[in-house]
C-alpha positions as CSV (number, residue, x, y, z in Angstrom):
1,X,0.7,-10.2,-22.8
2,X,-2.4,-8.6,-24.7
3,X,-2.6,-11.8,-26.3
4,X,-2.9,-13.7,-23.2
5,X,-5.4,-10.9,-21.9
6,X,-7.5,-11.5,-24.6
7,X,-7.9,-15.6,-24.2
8,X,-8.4,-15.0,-20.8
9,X,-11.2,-12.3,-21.0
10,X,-12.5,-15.0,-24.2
11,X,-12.2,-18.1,-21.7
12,X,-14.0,-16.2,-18.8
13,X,-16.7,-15.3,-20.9
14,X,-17.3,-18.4,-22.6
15,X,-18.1,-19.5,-19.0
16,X,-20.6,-16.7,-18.7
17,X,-18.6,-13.7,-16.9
18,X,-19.4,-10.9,-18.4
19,X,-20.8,-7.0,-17.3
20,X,-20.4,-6.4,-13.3
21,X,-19.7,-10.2,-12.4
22,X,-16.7,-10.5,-10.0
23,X,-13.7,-12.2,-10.6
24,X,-11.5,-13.0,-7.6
25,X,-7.9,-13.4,-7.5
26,X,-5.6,-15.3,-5.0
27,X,-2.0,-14.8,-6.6
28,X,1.7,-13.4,-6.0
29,X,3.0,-10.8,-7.9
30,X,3.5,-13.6,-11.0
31,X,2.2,-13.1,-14.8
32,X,-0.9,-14.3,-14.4
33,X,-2.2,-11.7,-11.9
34,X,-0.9,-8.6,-13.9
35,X,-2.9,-10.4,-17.0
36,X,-5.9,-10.6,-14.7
37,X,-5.4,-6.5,-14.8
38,X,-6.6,-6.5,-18.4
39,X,-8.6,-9.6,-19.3
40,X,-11.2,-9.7,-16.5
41,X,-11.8,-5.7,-17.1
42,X,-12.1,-7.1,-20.9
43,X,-15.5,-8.8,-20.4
44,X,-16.8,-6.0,-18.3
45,X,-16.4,-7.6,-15.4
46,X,-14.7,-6.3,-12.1
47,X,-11.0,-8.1,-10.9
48,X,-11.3,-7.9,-6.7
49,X,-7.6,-9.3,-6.2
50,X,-7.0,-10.8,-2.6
51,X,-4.9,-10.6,0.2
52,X,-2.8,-13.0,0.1
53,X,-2.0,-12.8,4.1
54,X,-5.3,-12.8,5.3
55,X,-7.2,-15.8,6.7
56,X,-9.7,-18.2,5.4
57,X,-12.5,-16.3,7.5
58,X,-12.1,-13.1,5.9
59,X,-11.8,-14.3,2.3
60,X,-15.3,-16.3,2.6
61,X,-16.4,-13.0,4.0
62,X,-15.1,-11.5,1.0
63,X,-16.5,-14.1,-1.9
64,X,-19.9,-13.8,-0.4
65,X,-19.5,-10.2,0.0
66,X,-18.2,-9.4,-3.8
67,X,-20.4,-12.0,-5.2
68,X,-17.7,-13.8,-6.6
69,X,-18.3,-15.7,-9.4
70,X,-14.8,-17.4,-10.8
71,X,-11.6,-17.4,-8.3
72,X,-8.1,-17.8,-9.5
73,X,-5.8,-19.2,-6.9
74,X,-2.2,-20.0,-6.8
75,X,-1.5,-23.4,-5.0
76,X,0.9,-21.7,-3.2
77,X,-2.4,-20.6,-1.1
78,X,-4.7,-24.0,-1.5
79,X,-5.0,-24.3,2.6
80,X,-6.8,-21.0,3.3
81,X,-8.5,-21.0,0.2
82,X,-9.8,-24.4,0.7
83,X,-11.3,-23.5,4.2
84,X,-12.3,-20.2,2.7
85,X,-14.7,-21.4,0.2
86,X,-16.3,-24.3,2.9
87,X,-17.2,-21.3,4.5
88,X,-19.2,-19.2,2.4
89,X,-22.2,-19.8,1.0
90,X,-21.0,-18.4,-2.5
91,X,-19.3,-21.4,-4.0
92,X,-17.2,-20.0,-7.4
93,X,-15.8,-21.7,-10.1
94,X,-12.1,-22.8,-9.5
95,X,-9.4,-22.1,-11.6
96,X,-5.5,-23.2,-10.4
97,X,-2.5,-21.4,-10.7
98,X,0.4,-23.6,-11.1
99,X,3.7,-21.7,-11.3
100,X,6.1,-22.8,-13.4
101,X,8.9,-21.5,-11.8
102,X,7.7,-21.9,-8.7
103,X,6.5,-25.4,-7.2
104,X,4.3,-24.9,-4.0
105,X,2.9,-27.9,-1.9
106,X,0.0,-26.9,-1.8
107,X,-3.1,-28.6,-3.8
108,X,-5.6,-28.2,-6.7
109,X,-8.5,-27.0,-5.9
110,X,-10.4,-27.2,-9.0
111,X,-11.1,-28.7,-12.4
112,X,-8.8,-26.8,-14.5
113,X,-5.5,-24.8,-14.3
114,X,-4.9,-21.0,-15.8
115,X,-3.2,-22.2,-18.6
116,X,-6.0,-24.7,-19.6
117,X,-8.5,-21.8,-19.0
118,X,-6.3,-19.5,-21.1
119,X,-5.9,-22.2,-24.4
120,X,-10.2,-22.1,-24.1
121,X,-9.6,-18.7,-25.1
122,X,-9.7,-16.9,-28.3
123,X,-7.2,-14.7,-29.5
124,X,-9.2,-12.9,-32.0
125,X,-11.9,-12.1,-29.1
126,X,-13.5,-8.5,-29.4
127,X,-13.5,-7.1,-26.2
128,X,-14.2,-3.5,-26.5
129,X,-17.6,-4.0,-27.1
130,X,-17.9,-4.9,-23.1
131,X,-16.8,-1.2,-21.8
132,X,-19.8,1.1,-22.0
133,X,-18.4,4.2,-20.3
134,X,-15.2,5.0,-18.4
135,X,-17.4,5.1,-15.3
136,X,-17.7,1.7,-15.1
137,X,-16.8,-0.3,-12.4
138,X,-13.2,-1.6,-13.3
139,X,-11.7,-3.2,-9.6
140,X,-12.8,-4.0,-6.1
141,X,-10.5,-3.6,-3.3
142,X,-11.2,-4.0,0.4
143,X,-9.6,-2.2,2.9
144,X,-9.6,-3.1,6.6
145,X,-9.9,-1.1,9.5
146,X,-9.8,-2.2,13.5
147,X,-13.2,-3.4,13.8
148,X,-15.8,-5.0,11.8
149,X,-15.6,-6.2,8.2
150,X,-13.6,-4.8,5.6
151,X,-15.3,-2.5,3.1
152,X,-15.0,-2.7,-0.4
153,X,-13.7,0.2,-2.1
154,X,-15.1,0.6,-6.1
155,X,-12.4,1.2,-8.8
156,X,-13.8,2.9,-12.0
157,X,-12.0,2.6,-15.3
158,X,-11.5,6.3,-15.7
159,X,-9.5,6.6,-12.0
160,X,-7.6,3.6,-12.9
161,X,-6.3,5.1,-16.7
162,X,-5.7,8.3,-15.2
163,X,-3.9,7.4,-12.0
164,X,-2.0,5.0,-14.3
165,X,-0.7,8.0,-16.0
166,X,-0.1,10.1,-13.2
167,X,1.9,7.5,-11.8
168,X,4.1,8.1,-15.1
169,X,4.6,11.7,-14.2
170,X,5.1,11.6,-10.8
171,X,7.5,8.6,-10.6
172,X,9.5,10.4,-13.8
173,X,8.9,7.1,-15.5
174,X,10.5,6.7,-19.0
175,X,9.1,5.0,-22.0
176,X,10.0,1.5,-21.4
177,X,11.0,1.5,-18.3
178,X,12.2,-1.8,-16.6
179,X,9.5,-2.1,-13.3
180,X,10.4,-4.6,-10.5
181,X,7.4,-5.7,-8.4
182,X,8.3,-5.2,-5.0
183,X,4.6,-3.5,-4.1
184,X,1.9,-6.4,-4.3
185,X,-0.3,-6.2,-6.9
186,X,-3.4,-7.4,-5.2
187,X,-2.7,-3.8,-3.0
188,X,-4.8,-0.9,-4.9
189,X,-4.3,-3.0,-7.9
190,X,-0.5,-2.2,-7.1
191,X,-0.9,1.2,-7.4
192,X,-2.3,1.5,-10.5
193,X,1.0,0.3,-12.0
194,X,-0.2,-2.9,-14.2
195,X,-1.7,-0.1,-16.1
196,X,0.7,2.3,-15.9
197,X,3.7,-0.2,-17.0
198,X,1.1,-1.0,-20.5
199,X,1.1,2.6,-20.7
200,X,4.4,3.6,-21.1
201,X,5.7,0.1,-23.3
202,X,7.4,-1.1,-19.8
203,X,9.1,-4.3,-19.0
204,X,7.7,-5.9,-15.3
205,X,9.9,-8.1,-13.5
206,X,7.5,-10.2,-11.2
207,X,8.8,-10.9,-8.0
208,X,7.0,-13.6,-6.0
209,X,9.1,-12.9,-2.6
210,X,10.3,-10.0,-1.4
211,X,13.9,-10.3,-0.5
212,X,17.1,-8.1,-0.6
213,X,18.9,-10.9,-1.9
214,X,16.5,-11.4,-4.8
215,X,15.7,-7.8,-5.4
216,X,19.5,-6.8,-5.4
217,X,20.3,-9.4,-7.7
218,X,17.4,-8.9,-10.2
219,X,17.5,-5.4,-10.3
220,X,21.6,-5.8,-11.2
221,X,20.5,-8.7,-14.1
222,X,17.5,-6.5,-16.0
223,X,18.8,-3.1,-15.0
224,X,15.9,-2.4,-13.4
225,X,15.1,1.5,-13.5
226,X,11.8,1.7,-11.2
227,X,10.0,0.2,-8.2
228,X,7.6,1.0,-5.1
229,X,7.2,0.1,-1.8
230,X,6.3,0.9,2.0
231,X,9.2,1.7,4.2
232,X,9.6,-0.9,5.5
233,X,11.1,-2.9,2.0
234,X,12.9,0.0,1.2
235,X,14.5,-0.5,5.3
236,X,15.1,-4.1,4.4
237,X,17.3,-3.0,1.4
238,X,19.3,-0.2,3.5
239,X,20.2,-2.8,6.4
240,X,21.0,-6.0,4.0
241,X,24.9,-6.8,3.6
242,X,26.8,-4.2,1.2
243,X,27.6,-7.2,-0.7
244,X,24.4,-7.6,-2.6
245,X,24.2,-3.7,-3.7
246,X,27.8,-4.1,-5.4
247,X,27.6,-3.7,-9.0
248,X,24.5,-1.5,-9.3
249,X,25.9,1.2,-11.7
250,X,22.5,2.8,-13.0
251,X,20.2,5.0,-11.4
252,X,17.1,3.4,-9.5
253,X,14.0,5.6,-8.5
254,X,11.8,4.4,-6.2
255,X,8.0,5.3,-5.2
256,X,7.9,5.2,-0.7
257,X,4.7,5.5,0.3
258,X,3.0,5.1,4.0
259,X,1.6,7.7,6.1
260,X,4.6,9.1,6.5
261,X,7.8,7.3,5.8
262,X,10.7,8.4,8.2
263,X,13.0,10.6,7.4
264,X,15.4,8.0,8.4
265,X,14.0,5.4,5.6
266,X,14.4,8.2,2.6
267,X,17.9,9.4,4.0
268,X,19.2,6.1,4.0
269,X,17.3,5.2,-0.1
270,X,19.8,8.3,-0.9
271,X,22.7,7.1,0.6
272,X,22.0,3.5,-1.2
273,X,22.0,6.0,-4.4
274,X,18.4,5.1,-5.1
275,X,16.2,8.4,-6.5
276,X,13.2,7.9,-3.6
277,X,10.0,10.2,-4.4
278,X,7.3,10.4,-1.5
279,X,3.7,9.7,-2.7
280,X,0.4,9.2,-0.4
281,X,-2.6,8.0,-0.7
282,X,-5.3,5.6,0.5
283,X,-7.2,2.7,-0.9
284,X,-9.9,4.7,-1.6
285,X,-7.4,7.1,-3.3
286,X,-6.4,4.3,-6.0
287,X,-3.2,4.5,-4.4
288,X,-1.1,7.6,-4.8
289,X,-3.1,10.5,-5.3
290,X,-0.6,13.4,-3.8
291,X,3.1,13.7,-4.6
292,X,6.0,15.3,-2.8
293,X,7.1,17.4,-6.1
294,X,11.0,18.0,-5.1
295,X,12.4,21.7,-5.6
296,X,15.8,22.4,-6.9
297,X,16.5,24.2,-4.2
298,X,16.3,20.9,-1.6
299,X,19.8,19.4,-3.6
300,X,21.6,22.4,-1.6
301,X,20.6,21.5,1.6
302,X,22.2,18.9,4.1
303,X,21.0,15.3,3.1
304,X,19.0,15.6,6.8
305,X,17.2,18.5,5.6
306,X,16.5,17.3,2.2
307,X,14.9,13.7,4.1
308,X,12.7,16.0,5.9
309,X,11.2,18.0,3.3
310,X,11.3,14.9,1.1
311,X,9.1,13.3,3.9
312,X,6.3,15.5,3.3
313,X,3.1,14.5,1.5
314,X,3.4,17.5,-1.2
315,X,0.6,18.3,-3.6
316,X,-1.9,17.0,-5.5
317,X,-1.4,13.8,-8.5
318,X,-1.6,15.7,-11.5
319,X,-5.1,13.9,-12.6
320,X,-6.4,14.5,-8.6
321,X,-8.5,17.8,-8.7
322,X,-7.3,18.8,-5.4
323,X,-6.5,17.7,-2.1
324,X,-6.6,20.1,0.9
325,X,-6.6,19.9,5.3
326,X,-9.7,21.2,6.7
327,X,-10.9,21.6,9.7
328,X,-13.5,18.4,10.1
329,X,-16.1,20.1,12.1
330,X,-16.5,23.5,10.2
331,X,-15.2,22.3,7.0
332,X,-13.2,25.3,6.6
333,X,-9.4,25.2,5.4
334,X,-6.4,25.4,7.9
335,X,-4.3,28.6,8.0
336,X,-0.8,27.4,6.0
337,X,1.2,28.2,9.1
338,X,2.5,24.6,9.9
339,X,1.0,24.0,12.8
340,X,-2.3,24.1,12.6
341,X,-3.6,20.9,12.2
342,X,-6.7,19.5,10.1
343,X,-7.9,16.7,8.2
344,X,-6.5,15.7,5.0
345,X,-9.6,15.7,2.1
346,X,-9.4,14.7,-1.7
347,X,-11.5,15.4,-4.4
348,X,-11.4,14.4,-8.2
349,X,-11.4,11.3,-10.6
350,X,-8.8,9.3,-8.3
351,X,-11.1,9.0,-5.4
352,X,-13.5,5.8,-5.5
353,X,-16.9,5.4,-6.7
354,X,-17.6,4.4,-3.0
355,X,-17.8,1.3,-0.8
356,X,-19.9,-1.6,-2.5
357,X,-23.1,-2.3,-0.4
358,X,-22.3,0.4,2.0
359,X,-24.4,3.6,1.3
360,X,-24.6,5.1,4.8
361,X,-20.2,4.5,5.1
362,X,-19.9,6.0,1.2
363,X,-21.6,9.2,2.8
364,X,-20.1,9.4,5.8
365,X,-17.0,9.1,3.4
366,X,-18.0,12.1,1.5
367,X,-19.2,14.4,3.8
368,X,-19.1,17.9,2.7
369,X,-18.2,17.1,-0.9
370,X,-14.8,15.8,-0.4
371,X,-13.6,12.5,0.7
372,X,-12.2,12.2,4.0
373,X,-8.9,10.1,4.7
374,X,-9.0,10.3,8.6
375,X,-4.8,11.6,8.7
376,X,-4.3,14.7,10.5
377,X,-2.2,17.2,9.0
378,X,-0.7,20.8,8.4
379,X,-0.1,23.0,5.6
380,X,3.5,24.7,5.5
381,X,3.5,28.5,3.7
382,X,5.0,26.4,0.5
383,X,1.1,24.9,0.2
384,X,2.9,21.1,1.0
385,X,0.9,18.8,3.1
386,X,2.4,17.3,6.2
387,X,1.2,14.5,7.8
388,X,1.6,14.5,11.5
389,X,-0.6,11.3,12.7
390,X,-3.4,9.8,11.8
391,X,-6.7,10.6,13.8
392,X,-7.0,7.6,15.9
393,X,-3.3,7.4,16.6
394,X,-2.8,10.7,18.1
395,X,-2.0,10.2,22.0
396,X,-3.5,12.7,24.6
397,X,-1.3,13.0,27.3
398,X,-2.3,15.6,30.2
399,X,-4.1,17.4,27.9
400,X,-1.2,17.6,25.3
401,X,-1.4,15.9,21.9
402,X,2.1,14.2,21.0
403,X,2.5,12.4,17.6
404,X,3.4,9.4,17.4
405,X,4.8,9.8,14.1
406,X,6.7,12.5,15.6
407,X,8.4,10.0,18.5
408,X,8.4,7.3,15.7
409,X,11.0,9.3,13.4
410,X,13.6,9.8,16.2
411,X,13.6,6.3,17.1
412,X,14.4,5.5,12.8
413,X,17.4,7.6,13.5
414,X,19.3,5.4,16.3
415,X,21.5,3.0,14.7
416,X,20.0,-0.1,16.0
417,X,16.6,0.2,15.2
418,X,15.0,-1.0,12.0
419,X,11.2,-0.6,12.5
420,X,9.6,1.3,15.5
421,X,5.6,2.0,16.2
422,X,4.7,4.4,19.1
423,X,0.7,3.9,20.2
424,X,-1.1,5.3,23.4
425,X,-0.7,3.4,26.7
426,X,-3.2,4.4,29.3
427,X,-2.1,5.9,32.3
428,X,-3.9,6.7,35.7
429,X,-1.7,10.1,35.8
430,X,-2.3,11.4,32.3
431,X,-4.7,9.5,30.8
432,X,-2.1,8.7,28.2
433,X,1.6,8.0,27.6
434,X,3.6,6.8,24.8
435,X,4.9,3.4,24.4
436,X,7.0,2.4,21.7
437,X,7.4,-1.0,20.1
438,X,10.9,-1.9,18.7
439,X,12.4,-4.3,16.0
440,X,16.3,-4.3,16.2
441,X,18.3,-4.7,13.3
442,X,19.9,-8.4,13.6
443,X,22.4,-9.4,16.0
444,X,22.3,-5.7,17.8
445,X,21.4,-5.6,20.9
446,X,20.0,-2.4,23.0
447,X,18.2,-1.7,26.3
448,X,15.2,0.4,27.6
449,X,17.1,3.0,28.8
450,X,19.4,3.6,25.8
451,X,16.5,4.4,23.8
452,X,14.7,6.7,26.7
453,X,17.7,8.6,27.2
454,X,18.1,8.8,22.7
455,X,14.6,10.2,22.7
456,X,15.5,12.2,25.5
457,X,17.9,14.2,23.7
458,X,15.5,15.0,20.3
459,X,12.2,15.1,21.8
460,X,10.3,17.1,24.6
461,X,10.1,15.1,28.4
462,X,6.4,14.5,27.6
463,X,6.5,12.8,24.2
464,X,9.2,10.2,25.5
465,X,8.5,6.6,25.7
466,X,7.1,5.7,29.5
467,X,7.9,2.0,27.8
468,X,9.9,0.2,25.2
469,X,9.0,-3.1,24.5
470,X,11.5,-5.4,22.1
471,X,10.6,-7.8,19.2
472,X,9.6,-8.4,15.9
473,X,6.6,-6.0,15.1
474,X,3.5,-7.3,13.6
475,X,3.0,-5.8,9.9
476,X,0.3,-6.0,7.0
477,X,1.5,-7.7,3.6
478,X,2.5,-4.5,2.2
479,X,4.6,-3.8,5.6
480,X,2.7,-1.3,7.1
481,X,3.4,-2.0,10.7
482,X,-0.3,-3.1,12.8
483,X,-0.9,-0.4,15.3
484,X,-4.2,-1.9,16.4
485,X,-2.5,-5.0,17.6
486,X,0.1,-3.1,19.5
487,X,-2.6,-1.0,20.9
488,X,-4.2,-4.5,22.3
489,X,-0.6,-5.1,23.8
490,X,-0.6,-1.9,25.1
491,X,-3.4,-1.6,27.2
492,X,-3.0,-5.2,28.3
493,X,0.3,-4.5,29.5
494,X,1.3,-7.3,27.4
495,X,4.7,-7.2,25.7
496,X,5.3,-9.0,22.5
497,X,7.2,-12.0,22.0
């Protein structure tokens, strides 16, 4: 792999990439992206990997906006990177991707493939020369919010090395340990683990599909000891047939992350026998930057119990310098009573170098000397973070705040649900009521009213669904479930098909 790195990082500069050029990448989680990780980084140039769900629009957005100068691009993709690139004025050199054990329809798009791009290359090529500081830019990422463009979010190679080896501590990763890439690698450069696997000697079983069949099966075939994921894979894996998890006979331990993973998702991981550790973070965060660091203590408790204190955000990455909930307005920290809520705010190496092009949002970002994630949050007396929404999906009703989070983790716990999202639906009454959207598990059906009268019975009158609405929810490509587009269902009273 270092010897693929190093023709690549030879081949690119040969073609004049070199010091803060970007190189964009268009790829499932297959070799050539995690040697991306290290060769374009090699010529001091800066690896902005792509979404590989997002549409041609964005991505022309995105090459004009990065300045891209070479894109790699699986075939698998050719269609919206075709239409991406007629529409941006930035027109980059092309290289192909052509997947040997994989044989898309799609077509070549330019003059050479990775592999003739690679055999340019030079083995013997001195690289080190190209890194002049560790706070050099190392990654762009974008992240996307509701409105407007996305903003790019700077990676520099000090956050990435040291988040690489937090990841090591806080997912109790082994020298050598057998990785399976379930989390894409173009999210947060896949949390830092391309690095983090180099680090510890680690095998990486690419995955270009995410599927309980496949993952069973190839985590039973290279014993695989570690992976991540949002909830939503890990609830994929807990609801496939027993029949593909017979025969696992070694531990798994398994990164969740997501704003807050329900209780439901982690109590089932244990139940599959899978070690599941809770980490948060943001994109701007490098991924993880706070761990849920498990007490001895929790094993005694009822698996219920130990899913709920499991569920909490926990404490700082060991390279983070801190994170903390403040009050936004007077900056000043909440009392650790568990119920006060605040804003949750990071400081330290794993927090960006700030949004490329974007001074007035990199600012905004940092005002008051710490960064600010926009989730809402408590401190319990044990110093652990608890996220309880995030700011803009908190729903007001009659005056009341409910969280939807809250409503969200009773609905994980009846038996025929498999993904649920609770936003605001406005109300002439209240203002605001909640309305929950609901993917069944397949072949199980269940009505309105079951669900009303489930919440009933765990929640307050006034945090209960006013409407339940059936179907397959929309998610990201990491599976985080699209609130913004169930908002725009919600307030046109429009269910989803």
């Amino acid at each position: 792999t270092y010897e693929r790195a190093k023709r690549l990082a030879s081949a690119l500069a040969k073609r004049g990439v070199g010091l803060g050029d970007t190189v964009s990448l268009m790829a499932a989680n297959t070799p050539e992206i995690y040697e991306a990780h290290f060769g374009v980084p090699m010529t001091g140039a800066v690896l902005n990997t792509l979404n590989t769900r997002l549409d041609a629009k964005i991505i022309a957005f995105t090459l004009d906006h990065a300045e891209t100068k070479v894109l790699i691009t699986d075939k698998e993709f050719s269609s919206t990177i075709r239409a991406a690139v007629a529409m941006a004025a930035n027109k980059p050199l092309i290289i192909d991707i052509e997947d040997l054990e994989f044989h898309p329809e799609g077509d070549r798009l330019g003059r050479l493939t990775y592999e003739e791009l690679l055999a340019e290359g030079d083995v013997e090529y001195d690289w080190k020369a190209n890194i002049h500081d560790e706070w050099q830019a190392i990654s762009l990422n974008y992240t996307f919010g509701t409105t407007g463009n996305p903003k790019g979010v700077v990676y520099h190679h000090r956050g990435a090395y040291l988040n690489a080896l937090g990841n090591i501590v806080a997912g109790e990763i082994t020298q050598k340990a057998v990785y399976l890439w379930t989390l894409p690698m173009f999210h947060c450069n896949g949390w830092c683990f391309p690095w983090t696997m180099a680090a510890n000697a680690g095998t990486s079983v690419c995955l270009r599909k995410v599927d309980p069949a496949l993952i069973f099966g190839l985590i039973k075939e290279h014993k695989v000891s570690h992976m991540c994921g949002a909830p939503i894979v890990y609830g994929m894996m807990i609801n496939a047939p027993e029949s593909l998890r017979e025969g696992i006979e070694h531990q798994v331990n398994g990164l969740i992350a997501g704003a807050a993973p329900p209780a439901a998702i982690i109590e089932g991981a244990q139940r599959m026998g899978f070690n599941i550790t809770h980490v948060y973070g943001l994109t701007e965060t490098y991924g993880p930057a706070a761990v849920c660091a498990k007490q001895p203590e929790w094993d005694r408790l009822p698996i219920d119990l130990q899913a709920a204190r499991n569920g909490r955000q926990g404490v700082r990455y060991h390279m983070q310098e801190a994170i903390t909930v403040l009050d936004p307005v007077s900056m000043e920290p909440v009392p650790w009573d568990g119920e006060t809520m605040g804003e949750i705010m990071f400081r330290g190496n794993l927090v960006m170098k700030g949004y490329l092009k974007n001074e007035k949002a990199t600012e905004e970002s940092f005002a008051g000397g710490w960064f600010h994630t926009g989730d809402l949050a408590v401190v319990h007396s044990d110093g652990y973070v608890k996220i309880k929404d995030r700011s803009k999906d908190v729903i007001i009703s009659g005056g009341e705040n409910i969280s939807s989070l809250e409503v969200e983790d009773v609905l994980y716990r009846h038996p025929a649900v498999i993904a649920a999202a609770v936003v605001a639906k406005p109300d002439e009454k209240w203002g605001e009521v909640p309305a929950a959207f609901i993917e069944l598990k397949a072949g199980v059906t269940c009505s309105e009213a079951e669900i009303i009268e489930h919440c009933r019975a765990h929640l307050a009158r006034f945090k209960v669904p006013k409407q339940v609405v059936f179907g397959e929810l929309p998610k990201t490509s990491t599976g985080k479930i699209q609130k913004y587009v169930l908002r725009q269902h919600a307030n046109s009273a429009l269910a989803i098909e």
